[in-house]
C-alpha positions in Angstrom: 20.1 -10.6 11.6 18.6 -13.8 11.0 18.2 -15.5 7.5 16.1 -13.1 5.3 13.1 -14.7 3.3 13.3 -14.3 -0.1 9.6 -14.1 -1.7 8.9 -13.4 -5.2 5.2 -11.4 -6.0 3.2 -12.5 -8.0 1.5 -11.2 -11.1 -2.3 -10.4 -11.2 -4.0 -9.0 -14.6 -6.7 -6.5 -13.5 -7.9 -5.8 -17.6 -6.7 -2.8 -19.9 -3.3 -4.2 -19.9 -3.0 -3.0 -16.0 -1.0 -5.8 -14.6 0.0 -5.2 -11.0 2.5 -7.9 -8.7 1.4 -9.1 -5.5 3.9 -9.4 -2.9 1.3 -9.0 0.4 -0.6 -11.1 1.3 1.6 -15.0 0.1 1.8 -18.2 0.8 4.7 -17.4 2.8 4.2 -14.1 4.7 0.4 -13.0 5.5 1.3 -9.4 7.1 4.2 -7.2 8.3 3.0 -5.5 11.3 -0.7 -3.9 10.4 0.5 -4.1 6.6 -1.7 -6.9 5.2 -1.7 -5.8 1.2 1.4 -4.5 -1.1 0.4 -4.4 -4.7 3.1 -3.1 -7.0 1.4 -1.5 -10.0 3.5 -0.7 -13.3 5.5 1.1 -14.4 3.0 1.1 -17.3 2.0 3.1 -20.4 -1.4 3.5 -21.4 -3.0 4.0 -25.3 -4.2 7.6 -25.5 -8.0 7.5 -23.6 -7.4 4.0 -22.1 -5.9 4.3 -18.6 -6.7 2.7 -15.4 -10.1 2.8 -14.4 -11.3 0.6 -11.1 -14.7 0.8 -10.8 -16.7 1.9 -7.3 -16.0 -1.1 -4.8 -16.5 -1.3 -1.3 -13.9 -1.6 2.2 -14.3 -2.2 5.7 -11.7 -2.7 8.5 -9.0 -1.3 7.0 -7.0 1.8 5.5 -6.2 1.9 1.9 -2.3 3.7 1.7 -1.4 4.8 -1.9 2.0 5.8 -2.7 2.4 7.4 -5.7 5.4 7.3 -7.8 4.5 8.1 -11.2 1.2 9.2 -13.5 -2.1 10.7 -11.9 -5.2 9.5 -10.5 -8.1 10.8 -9.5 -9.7 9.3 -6.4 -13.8 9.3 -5.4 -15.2 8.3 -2.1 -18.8 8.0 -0.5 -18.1 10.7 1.3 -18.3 13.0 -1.3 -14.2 13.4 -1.4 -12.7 13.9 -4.9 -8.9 14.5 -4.8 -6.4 14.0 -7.9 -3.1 12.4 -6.1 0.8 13.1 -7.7 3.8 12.0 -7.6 5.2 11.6 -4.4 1.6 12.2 -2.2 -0.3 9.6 -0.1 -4.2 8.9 0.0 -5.2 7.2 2.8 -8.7 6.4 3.2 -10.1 4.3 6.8 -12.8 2.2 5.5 -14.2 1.7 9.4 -17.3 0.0 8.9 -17.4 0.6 5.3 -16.4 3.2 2.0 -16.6 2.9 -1.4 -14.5 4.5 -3.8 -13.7 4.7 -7.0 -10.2 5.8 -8.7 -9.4 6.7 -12.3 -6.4 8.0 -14.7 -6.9 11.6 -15.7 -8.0 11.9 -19.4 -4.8 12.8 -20.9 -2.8 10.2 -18.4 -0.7 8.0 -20.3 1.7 6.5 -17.3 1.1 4.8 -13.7 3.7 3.6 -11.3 2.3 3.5 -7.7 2.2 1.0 -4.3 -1.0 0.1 -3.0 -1.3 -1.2 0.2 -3.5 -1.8 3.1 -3.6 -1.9 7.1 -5.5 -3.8 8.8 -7.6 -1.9 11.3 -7.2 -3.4 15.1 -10.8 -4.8 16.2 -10.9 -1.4 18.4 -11.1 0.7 15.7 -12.7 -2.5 12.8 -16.3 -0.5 13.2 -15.3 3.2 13.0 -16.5 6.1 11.3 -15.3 6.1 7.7 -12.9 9.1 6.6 -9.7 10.3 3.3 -7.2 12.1 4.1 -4.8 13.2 1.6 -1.2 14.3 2.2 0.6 16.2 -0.2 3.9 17.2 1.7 6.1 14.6 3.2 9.4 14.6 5.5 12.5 14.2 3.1 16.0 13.8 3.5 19.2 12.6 1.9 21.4 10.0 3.4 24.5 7.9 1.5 23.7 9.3 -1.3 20.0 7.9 -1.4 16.7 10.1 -1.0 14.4 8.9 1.1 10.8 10.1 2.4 8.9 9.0 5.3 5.5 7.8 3.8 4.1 6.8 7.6 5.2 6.6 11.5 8.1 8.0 13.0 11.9 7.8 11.6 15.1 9.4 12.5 13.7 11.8 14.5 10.7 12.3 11.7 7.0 11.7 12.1 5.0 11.4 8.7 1.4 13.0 9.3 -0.7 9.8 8.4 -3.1 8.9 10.6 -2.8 5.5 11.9 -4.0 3.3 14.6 -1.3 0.6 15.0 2.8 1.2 15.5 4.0 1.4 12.1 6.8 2.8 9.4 6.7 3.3 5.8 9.9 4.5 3.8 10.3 4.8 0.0 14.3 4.9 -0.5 15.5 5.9 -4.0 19.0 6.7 -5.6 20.2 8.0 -9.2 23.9 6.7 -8.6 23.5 4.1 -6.4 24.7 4.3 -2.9 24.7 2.5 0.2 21.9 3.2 3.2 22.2 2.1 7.2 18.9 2.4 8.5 17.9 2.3 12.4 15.7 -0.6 13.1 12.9 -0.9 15.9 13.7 -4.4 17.7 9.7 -4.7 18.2 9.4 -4.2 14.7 9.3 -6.8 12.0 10.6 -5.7 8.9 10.5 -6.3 5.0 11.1 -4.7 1.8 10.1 -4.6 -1.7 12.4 -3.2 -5.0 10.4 -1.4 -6.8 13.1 -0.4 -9.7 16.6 -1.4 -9.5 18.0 -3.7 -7.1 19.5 -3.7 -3.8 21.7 -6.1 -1.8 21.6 -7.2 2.0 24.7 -8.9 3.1 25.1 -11.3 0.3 22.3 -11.8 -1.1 20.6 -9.7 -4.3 16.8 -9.0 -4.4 15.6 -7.7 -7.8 12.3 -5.9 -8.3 9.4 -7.7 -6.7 11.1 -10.0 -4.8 9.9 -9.3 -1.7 13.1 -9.3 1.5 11.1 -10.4 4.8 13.5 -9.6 7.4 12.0 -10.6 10.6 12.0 -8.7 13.9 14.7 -8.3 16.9 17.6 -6.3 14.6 18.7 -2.6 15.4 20.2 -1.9 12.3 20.3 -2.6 8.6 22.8 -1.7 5.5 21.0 -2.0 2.0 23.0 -1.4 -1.1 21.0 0.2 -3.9 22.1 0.0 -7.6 22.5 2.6 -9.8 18.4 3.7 -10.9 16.9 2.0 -7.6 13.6 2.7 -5.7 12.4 0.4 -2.9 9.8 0.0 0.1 11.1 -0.8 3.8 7.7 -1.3 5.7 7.4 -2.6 9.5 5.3 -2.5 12.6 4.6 -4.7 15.5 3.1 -7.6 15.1 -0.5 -7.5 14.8 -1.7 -9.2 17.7 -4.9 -10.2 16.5 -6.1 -12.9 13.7 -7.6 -11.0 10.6 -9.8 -12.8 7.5 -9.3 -11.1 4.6 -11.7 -11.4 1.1 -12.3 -9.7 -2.1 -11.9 -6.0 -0.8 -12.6 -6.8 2.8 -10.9 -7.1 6.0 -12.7 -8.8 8.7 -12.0 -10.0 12.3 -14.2 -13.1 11.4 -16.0 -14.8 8.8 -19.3 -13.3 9.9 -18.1 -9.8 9.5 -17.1 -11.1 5.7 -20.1 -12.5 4.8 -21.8 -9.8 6.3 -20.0 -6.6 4.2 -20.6 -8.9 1.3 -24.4 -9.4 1.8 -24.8 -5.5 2.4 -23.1 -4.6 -0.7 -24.9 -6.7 -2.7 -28.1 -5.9 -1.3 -27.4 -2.0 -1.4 -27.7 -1.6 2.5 -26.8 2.3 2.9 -23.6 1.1 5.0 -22.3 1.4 1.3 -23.0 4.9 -0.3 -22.7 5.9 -4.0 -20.0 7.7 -5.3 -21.3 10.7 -7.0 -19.7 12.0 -10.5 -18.5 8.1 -10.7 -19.7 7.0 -14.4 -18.6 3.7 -14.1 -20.3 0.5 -13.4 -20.1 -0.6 -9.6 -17.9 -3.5 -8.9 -20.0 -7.1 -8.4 -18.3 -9.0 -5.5 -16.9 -12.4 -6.9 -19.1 -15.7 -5.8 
């Protein structure tokens, strides 16, 4: 395997005490494969009444993925989906031309741990028809001694039911004692993956939680060492063949197409709906 990029995330405060660490998009590494967002968010502990609330905001050309790890949150779309998500379930909503959604704690919610990232939609698919899809069941299996589920694509003979639109893999990889895992890599691929608790080893070097490993493409295999109490993402995909622009909460194949999303959401074109039951203020796109 080539030399592995070592990239730390960095911290963002989103307000009530939420901070989350950024480790997609960096100076360093823009996307892996159709991946173009990771946000690591807590573990965190709320005061009684005061847990995360994002206000309705807008999305086009893309797919939000939400891995959930810990905590529950309660998700509302323009489309009139409301779905609570759990521990160990993906939401995955295709913006297309554009959503808006809103997502929330549940009242008496006092924890969060989650992954929240996006894909880029090819230009193909940039203008589709918005849709959610949630997924409560997962393939699972244990390996070395490590538990691992397939969050999206197709691993060890497993296919995870999201619906995507580019070649992609998702897998969250946790273990209690600790343990060693060889995972079968996709030469087309390029790789990379985050800690989220613990910390793991790749040859000889250590990555510790948030420091993002980007491991490149052209390798068949891989052995990680987890520590005792270790949880981590191993994302990958081809490499997205085309040039993306990316602002606020939009994903663009130009600038036009930004300025554009932005315009209609400030000006309440009805490419944007309203999320009903939402109580909270909508989100005003920065200047």
């Amino acid at each position: 395997m080539k030399t592995i990029e070592k990239i730390a995330a960095r911290a963002a405060d989103l307000g009530n005490g939420m901070v989350i660490r950024r480790a997609l998009p960096s100076r360093q590494r823009r996307m892996v494969g159709a991946w173009c967002f990771l946000d690591h968010a807590g573990p965190v502990e709320f005061p009684p009444g005061k847990g995360m609330s994002v206000g309705a905001h807008p999305h086009t050309a893309l797919q939000t993925f939400t891995w959930l790890i810990e905590g529950e949150v309660l998700h509302r779309d323009s489309l009139g989906n409301v779905q609570v998500i759990r521990p160990g379930q993906v939401n995955l909503m295709t913006a297309g031309r554009g959503i808006v959604h809103a997502e929330e704690s549940l009242p008496d919610e006092r924890r969060l741990h989650a992954a929240q990232l996006w894909i880029a939609l090819p230009s193909s698919m940039a203008d589709c028809e918005p849709a959610f899809d949630h997924y409560p069941e997962l393939p699972r299996w244990l390996t070395g001694g490590c538990a691992i589920t397939l969050l999206a694509g197709t691993f060890g003979g497993k296919t995870a039911p999201a619906r995507l639109h580019s070649p992609l893999v998702g897998l969250d990889v946790a273990s209690g004692q600790g343990g060693a895992v060889d995972l079968a890599l996709d030469p087309a691929f390029e790789y990379g993956i985050l800690p989220l608790e613990g910390s793991i080893r790749i040859g000889a070097t250590d990555f510790a939680i948030d420091e993002f490993a980007y491991l490149g493409s052209g390798a068949v295999a891989l052995t990680v060492e987890l520590a005792a109490d270790t949880r981590m993402l191993l994302l990958g995909g081809e490499p997205f063949g085309e040039q993306i622009v990316m602002w606020w909460n939009f994903v663009g194949h130009d600038k036009e197409a930004i300025a554009k999303a932005q315009r209609d959401w400030e000006s309440g074109d009805p490419r944007f709906g309203e999320v009903a039951g939402h109580e909270g203020k909508r989100l005003a796109a920065p200047a």
